[in-house]
N, C-alpha and C positions, 0 to 999 in steps of 0.2 A: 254588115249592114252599113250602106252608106248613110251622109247628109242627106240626101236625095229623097232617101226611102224614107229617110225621120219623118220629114216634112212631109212626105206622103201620107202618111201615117197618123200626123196631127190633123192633117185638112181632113183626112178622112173622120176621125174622130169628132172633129168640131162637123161636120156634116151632119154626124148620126146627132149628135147633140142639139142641133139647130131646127132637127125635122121630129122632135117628140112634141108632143101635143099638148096644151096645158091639162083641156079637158077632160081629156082622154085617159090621157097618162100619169099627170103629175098629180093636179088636185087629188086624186083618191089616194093617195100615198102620203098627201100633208106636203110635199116639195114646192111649194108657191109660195110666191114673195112674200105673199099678205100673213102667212103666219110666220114668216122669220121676220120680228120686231127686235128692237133692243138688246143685248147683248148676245141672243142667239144667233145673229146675223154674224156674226165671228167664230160661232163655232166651225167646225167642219164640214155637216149638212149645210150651214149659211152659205159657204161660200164652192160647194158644190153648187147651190142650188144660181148661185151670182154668176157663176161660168156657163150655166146651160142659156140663161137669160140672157148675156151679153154673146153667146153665138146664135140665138137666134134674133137677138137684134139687131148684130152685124151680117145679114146673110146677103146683103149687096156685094161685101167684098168677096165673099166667099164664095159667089158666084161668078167674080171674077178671079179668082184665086183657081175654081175650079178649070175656066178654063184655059188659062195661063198651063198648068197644069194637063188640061187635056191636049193641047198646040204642042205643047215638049212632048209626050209622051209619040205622037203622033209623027213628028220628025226625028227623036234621037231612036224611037222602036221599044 
């Protein structure tokens, strides 16, 4: 497994991470910001739940990261 593949690997994941839904998805599980207050925002779930928010807050870059991404793929094969 190269570098290459990591980083493929992590964009993908931050993808999946970016495209769940709050509604949907999260709120029925308790994963929403609004119930991690106070020292539970440090736990484990807190900052599981801090990385799914900051990939889908950052999904600008990410859509250019995708296709940076898709440009390489498309020339190196």
């Amino acid at each position: 497994m190269g570098f290459w593949t990591l980083l493929e690997g992590f964009l993908l994941f931050a993808n999946a991470l970016a495209i769940l839904n709050e509604d949907r998805f999260l709120a029925p599980r308790g994963w929403t910001l609004a119930e991690m207050t106070g020292p539970r925002r440090n736990s484990l779930k807190g900052q599981v739940i801090g990385v799914i928010y900051a990939c889908q807050f950052l999904r600008l870059p990410l859509i250019l990261f995708n296709i940076i991404f898709i440009i390489v793929k498309l020339f190196s094969g």
